[in-house]
C-alpha positions as CSV (number, residue, x, y, z in Angstrom):
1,X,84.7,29.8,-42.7
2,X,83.2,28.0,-45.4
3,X,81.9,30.0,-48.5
4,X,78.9,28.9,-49.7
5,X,77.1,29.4,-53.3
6,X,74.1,30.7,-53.6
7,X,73.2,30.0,-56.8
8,X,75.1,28.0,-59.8
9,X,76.9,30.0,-62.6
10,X,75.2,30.4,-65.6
11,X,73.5,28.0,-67.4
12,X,74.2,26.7,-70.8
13,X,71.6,24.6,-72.5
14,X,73.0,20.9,-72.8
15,X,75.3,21.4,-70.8
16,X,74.0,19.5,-67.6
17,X,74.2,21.9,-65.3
18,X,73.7,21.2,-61.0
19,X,74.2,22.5,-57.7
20,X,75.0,20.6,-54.9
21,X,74.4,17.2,-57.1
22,X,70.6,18.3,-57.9
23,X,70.4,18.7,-61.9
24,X,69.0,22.0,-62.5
25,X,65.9,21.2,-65.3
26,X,66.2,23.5,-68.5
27,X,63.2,25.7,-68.4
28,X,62.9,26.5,-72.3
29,X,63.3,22.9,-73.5
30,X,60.8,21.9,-70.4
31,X,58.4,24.6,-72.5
32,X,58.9,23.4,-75.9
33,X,58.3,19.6,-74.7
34,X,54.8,20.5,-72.6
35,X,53.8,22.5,-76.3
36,X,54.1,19.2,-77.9
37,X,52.6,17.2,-75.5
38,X,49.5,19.2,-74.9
39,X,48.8,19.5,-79.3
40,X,49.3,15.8,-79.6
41,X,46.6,15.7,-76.6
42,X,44.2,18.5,-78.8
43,X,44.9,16.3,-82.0
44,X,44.4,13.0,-79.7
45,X,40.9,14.4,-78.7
46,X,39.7,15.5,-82.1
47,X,40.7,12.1,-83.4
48,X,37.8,10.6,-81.0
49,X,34.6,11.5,-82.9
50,X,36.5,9.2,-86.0
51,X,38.4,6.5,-84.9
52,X,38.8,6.0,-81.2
53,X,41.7,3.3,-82.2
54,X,43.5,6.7,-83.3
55,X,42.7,8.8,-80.5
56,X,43.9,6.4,-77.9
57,X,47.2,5.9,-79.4
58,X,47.0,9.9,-79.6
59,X,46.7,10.3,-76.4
60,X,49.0,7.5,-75.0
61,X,51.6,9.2,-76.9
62,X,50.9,12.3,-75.1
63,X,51.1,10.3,-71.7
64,X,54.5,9.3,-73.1
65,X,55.7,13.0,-73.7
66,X,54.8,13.5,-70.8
67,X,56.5,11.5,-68.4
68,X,59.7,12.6,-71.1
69,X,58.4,16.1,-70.1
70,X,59.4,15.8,-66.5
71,X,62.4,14.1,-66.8
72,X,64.3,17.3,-68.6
């Protein structure tokens, strides 16, 4: 009989952890990444009524954090 695991051990942040080959993504640092992202959005779209040139590269950034966002 072959014992599976249910579950991994603990996690440690930074540490990498996976099951079964699949990386398990590190909730808290997934958190703190989606609070960045969403104020540079909020400064991105009060930028707009000044300098649009600002508030695109504002919000590109955010786009940026973003994709960063869902990679963790």
């Amino acid at each position: 009989m072959v014992k599976k695991e249910k579950f991994a051990k603990r996690m440690v942040p930074g540490t990498g952890t996976s099951v079964n080959g699949y990386k398990i993504p590190d909730p808290k640092l997934h958190q703190i990444i989606s609070f960045v992202k969403s104020g540079i959005r909020i400064v991105g779209y009060c930028c707009i009524p000044f300098s649009l040139g600002w508030a695109t590269a504002f919000l590109i950034l955010s786009e940026v954090v973003g994709i960063v966002e869902e990679l963790v």
